[in-house]
C-alpha positions as CSV (number, residue, x, y, z in Angstrom):
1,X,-2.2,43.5,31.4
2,X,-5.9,43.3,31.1
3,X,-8.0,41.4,33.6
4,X,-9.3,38.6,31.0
5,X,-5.7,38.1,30.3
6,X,-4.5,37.4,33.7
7,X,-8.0,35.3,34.0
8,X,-7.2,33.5,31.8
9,X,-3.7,32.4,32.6
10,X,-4.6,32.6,36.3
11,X,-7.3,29.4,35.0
12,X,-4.4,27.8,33.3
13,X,-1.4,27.8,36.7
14,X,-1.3,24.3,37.6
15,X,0.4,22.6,34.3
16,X,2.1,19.9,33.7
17,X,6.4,20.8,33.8
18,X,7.6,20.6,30.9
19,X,11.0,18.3,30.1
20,X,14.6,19.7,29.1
21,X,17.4,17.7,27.9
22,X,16.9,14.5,29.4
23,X,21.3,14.0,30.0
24,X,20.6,11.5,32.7
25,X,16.9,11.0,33.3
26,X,17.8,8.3,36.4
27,X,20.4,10.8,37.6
28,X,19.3,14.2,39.6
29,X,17.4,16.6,38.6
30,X,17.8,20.8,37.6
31,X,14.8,22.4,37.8
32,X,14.2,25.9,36.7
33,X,11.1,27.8,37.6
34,X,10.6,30.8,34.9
35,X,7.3,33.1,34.7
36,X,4.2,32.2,32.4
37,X,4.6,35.0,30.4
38,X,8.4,34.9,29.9
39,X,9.1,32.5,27.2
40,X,12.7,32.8,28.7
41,X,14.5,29.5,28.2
42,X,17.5,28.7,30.3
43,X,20.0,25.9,29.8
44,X,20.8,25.2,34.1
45,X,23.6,22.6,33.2
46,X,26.4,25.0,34.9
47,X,24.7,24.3,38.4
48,X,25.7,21.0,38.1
49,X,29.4,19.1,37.5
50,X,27.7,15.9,36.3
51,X,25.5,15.7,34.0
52,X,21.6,16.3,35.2
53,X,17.8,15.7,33.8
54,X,16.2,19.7,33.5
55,X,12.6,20.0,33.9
56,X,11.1,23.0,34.0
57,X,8.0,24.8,35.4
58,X,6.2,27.9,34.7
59,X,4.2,30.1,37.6
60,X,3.1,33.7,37.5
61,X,6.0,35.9,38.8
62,X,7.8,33.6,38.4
63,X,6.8,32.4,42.2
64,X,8.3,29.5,44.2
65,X,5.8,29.8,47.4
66,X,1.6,30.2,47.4
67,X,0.0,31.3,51.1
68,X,-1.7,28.6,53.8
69,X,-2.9,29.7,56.7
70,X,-0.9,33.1,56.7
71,X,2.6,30.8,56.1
72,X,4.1,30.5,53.0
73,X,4.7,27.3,51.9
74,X,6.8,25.9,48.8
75,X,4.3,26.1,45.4
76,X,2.2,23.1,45.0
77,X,3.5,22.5,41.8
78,X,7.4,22.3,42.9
79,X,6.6,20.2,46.0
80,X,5.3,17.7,43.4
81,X,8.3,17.5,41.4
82,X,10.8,17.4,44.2
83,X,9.0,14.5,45.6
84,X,9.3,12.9,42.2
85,X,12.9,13.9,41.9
86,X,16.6,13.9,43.1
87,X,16.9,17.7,42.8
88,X,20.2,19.0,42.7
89,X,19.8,22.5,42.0
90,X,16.7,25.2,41.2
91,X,17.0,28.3,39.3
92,X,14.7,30.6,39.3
93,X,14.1,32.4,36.0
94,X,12.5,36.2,35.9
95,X,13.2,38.7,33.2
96,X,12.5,42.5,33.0
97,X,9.3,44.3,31.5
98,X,7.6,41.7,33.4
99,X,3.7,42.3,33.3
100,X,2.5,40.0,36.2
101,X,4.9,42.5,38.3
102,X,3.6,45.4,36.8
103,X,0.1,44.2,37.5
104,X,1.3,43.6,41.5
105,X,2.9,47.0,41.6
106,X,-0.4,48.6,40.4
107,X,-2.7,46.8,42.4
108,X,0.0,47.4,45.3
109,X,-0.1,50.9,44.8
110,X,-3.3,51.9,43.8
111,X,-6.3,51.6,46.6
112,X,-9.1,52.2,44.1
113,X,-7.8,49.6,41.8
114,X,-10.7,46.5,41.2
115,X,-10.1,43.2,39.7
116,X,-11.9,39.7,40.1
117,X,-11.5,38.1,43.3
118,X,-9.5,35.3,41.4
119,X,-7.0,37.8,39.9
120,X,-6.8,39.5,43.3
121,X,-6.0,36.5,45.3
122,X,-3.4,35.4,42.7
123,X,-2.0,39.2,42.7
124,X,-1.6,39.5,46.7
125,X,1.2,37.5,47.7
126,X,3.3,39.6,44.8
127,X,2.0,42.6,45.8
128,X,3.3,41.6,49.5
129,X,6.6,41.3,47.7
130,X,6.2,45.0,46.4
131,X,5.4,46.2,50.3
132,X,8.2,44.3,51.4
133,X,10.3,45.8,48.5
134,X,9.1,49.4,49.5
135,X,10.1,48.6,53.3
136,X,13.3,47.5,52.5
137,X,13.9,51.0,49.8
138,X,14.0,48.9,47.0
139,X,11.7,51.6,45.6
140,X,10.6,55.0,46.7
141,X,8.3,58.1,45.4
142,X,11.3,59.3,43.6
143,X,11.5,56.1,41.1
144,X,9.0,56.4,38.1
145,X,6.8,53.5,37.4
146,X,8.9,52.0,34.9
147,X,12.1,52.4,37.6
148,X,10.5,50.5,40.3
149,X,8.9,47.4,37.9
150,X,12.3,46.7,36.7
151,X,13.6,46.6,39.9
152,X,10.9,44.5,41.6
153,X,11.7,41.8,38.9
154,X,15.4,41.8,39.9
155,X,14.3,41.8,43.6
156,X,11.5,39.3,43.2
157,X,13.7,37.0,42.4
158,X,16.1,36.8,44.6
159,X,13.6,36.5,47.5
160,X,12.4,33.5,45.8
161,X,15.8,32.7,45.7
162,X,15.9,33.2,49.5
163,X,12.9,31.3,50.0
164,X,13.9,28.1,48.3
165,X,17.1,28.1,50.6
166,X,15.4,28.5,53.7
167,X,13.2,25.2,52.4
168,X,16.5,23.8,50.9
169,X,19.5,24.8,52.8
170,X,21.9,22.2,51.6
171,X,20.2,22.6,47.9
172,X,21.9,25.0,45.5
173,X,19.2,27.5,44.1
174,X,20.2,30.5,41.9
175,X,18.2,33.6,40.4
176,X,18.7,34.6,36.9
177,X,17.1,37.6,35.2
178,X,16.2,37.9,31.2
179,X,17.3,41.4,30.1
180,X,14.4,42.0,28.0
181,X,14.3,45.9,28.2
182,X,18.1,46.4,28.3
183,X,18.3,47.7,32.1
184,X,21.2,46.0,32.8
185,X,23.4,46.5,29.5
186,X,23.1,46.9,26.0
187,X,21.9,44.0,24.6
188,X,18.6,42.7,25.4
189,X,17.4,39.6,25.8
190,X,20.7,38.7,27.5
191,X,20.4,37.0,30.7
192,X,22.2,37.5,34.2
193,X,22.9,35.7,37.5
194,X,21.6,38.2,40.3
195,X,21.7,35.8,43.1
196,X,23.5,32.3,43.7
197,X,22.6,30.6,47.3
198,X,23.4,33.6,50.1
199,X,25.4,35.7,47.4
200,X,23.7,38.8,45.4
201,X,27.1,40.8,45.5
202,X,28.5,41.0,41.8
203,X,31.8,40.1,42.5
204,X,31.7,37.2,44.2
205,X,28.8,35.9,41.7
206,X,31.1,36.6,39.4
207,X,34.2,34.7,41.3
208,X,31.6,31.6,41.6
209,X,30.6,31.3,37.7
210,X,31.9,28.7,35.9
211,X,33.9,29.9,32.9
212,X,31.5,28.1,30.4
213,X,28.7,29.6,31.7
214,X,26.6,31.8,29.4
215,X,25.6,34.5,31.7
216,X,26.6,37.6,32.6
217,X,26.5,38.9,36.4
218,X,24.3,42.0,37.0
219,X,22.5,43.7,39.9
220,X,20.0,46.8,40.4
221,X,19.8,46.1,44.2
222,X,22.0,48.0,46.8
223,X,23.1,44.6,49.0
224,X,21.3,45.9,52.1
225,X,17.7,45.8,50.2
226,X,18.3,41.9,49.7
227,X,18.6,41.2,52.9
């Protein structure tokens, strides 16, 4: 992504959330957390048994935390709406050929790369996801560019996933990826549940779907990366 582009949408974070299907706008709330630059809508009602308000919220990554003081602390923008809110549950929403993780792999991996201080302050917590990633073998030298992108967008979101738990431990939060390059299957644009509270293990996401869910369970991730 060019630098104007991420300037520009790096000026434009902090919006308003934007309202679902309003099933019980008194009631508690399902909030979902996608990337800026996804466009991938996701209907969260089979978090919930009763019916729930959705409102939704868009941040670069997608990310759930910003940095203070060398901590990180829940995003700004979520703290508001929980304080508004009843939250029941939180999904968080990435999907695959993800440029804002592209940009954070590059800038992560590349010592001579330059950008505007705003782009590089909004770049460094995700490209401390992509050291932590390359720690825990998430990605090595032998995974081409493309390889390791992909998989950061799988792992990015489940530890934003793990974050949100360790804020919300009695909260269920889930991590769902948008297929857009076909990585996990053959039909992009399909979307699947990669993470669900403590559980990235396929089988048992797939033992704690709902039936009428419309998701399918994937994972790129060897279990002992996501821990």
């Amino acid at each position: 992504m060019a630098d104007d582009d991420l300037a520009t949408l790096v000026s434009a974070l902090d919006v308003e959330p934007t309202r679902g299907n309003d099933r019980a706008a008194t009631g508690s709330t399902v909030l979902s957390v996608s990337c800026t630059l996804g466009d991938c809508d996701h209907d969260p009602a089979w978090l919930t048994e009763a019916p729930a308000d959705h409102v939704g919220v868009t941040t670069l990554g997608p990310r759930t935390w910003e940095q203070q003081n060398g901590e990180r602390v829940l995003s700004a923008s979520i703290r508001r709406l929980i304080a508004d809110r009843l939250v029941a549950a939180i999904v968080v929403v990435g999907h695959t050929d993800c440029d804002v993780v592209a940009d954070a792999y590059d800038h992560a991996h590349d010592a001579t790369a330059s950008a505007a201080a705003g782009i590089q302050a909004t770049l460094a917590p995700l490209a401390t996801m992509v050291d932590e990633a390359t720690a825990a073998g998430v990605v090595g030298p032998e995974d081409s560019p493309r390889q390791a992108r992909q998989r950061l967008a799988e792992y990015n979101v489940v530890r934003n996933v793990a974050f949100l738990r360790s804020q919300f431990t009695a909260m269920t939060v889930a991590g769902v990826v948008t297929d857009r390059a076909g990585v996990y299957g053959s039909f992009p644009g399909r979307q699947y549940l990669v993470a669900l509270d403590d559980v990235t293990e396929p089988a048992t996401l797939r033992a704690r779907l709902p039936d009428d869910a419309q998701l399918s369970v994937g994972c790129q991730l060897s279990p002992a990366s996501t821990k």
